[in-house]
C-alpha positions as a Markdown table, in Angstrom:
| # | Residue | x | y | z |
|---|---|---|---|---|
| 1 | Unk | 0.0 | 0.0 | 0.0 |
| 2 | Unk | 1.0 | 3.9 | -0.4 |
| 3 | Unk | -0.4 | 6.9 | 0.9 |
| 4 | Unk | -0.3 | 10.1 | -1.0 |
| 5 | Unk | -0.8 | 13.5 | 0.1 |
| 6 | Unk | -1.3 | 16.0 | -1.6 |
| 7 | Unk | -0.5 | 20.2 | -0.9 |
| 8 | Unk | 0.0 | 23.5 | -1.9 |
| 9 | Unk | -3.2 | 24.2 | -3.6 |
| 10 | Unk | -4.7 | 27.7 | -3.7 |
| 11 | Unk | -5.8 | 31.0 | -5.3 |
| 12 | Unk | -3.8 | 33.0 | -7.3 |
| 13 | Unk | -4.1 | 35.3 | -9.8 |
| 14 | Unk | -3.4 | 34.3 | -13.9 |
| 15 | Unk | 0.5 | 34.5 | -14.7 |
| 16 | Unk | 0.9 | 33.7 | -11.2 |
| 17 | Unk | 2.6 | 30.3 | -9.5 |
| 18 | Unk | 2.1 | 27.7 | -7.5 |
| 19 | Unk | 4.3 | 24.8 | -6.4 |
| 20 | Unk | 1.8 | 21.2 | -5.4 |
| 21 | Unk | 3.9 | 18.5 | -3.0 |
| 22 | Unk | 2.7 | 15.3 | -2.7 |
| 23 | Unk | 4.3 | 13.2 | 0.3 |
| 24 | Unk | 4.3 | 9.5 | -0.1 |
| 25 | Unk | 4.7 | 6.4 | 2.6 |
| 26 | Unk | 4.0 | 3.1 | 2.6 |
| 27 | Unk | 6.2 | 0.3 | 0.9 |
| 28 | Unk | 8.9 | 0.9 | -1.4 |
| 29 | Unk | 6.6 | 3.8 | -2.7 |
| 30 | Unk | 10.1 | 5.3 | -4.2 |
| 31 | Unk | 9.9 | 3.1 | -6.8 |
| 32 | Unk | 6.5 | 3.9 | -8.2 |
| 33 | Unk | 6.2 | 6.0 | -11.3 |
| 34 | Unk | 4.4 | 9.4 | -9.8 |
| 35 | Unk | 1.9 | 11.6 | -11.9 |
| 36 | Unk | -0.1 | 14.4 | -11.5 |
| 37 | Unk | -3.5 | 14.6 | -13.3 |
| 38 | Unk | -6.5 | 17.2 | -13.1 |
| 39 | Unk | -9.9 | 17.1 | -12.8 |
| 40 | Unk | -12.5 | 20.6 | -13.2 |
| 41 | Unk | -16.1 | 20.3 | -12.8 |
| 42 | Unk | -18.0 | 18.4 | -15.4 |
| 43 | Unk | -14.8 | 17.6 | -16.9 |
| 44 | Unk | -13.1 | 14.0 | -17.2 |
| 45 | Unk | -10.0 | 13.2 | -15.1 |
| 46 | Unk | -6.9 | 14.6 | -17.5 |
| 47 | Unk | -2.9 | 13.6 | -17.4 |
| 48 | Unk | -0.6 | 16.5 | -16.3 |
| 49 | Unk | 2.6 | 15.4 | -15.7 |
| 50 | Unk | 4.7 | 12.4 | -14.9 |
| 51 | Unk | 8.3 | 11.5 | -13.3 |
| 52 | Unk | 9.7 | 7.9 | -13.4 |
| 53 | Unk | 11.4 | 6.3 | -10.4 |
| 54 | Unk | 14.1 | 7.9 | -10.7 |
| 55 | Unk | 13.4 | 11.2 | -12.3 |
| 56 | Unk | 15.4 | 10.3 | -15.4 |
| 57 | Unk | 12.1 | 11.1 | -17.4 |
| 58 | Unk | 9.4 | 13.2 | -17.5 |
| 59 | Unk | 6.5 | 13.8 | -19.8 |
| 60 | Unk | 4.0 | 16.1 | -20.2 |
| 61 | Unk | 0.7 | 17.1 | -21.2 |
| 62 | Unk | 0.7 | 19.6 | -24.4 |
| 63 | Unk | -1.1 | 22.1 | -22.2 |
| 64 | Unk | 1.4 | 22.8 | -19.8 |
| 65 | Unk | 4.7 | 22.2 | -21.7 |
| 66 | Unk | 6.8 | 25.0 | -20.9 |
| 67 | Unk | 5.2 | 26.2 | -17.9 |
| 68 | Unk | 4.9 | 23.1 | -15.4 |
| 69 | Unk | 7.5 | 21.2 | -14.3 |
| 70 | Unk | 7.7 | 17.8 | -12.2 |
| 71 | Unk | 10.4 | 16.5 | -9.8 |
| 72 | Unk | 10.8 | 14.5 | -7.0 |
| 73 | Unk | 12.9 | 13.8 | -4.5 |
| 74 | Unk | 13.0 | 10.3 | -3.5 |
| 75 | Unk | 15.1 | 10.9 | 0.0 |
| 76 | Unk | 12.1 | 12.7 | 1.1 |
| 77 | Unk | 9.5 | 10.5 | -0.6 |
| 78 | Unk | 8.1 | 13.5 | -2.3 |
| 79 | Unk | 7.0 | 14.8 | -6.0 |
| 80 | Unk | 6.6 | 18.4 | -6.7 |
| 81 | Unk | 4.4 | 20.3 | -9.4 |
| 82 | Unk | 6.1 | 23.7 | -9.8 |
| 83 | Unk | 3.4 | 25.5 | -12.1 |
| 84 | Unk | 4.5 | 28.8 | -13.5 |
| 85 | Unk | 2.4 | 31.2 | -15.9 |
| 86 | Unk | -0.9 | 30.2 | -14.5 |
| 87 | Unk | -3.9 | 30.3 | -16.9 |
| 88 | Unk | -7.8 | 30.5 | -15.3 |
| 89 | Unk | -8.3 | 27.4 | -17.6 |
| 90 | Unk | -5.5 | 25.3 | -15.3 |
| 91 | Unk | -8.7 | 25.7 | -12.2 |
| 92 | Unk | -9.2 | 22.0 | -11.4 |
| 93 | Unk | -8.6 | 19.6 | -8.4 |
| 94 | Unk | -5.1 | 18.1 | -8.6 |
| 95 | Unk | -4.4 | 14.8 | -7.8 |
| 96 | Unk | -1.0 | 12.8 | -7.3 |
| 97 | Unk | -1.2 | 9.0 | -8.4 |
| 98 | Unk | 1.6 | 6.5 | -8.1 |
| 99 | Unk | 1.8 | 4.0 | -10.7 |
| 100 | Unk | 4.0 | 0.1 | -11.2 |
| 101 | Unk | 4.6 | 1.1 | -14.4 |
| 102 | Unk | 7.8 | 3.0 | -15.8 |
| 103 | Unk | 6.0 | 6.1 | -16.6 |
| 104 | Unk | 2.6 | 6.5 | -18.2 |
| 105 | Unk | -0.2 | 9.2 | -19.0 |
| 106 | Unk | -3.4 | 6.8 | -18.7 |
| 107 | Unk | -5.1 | 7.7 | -15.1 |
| 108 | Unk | -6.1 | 3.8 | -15.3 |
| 109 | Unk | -2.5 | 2.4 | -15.1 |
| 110 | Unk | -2.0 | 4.7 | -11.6 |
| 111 | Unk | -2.5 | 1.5 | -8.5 |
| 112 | Unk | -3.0 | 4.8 | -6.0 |
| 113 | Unk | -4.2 | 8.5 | -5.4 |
| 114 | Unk | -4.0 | 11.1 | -3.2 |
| 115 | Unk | -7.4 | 13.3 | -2.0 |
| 116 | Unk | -6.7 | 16.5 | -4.2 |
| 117 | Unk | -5.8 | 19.6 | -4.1 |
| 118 | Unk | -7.8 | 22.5 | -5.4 |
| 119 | Unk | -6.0 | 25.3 | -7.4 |
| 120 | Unk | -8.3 | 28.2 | -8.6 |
| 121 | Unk | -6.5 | 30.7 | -11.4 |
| 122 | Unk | -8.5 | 34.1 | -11.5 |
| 123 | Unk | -8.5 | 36.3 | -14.3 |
């Protein structure tokens, strides 16, 4: 089992920044693949970003290429989602998911998820 938690949701204004942690325990939960994904209100679950185990590779949606950016630091157990240039359309919950695989975009290949963070953009 892992536990994810996530943080650092919030308001801020559009063009600002915001910088999500997620803190992970349970077994060996270093070794997971980590994602971030997004859901808005009447919208389906969408792939942000994702890091493999060992941060060697990342990958991206096309809507935040350029402007978000996903790490982790495994000593810590934790992932980060440093989100720069904030747009009002980026308003959703964020979730963090941990996944067996290498790395992957497909919310149904992600074994555990965190609770969510909200992160409202205003205009």
């Amino acid at each position: 089992q892992v536990q994810l938690v996530e943080s650092g949701g919030g308001l801020v204004q559009a063009g600002g920044s915001l910088r999500l942690s997620c803190a992970a325990s349970g077994r060996a939960s270093s070794y997971y693949c980590m994602g971030w994904f997004r859901q808005a209100p009447g919208k389906e679950r969408e792939f942000v970003a994702a890091i493999s185990w060992s941060g060697g590779t990342t990958k991206y949606a096309d809507s935040v290429k350029g402007r978000f950016t996903i790490s982790r630091d495994n000593a810590k157990n934790t992932v980060y989602l440093q989100m720069n240039s904030l747009k009002p359309e980026d308003t959703s919950v964020y979730y963090c998911a941990a996944s067996s695989q290498t790395i992957v975009a497909v919310s149904t290949l992600y074994n555990y998820w965190g609770q969510g963070t909200q992160v409202t953009v205003s205009a």
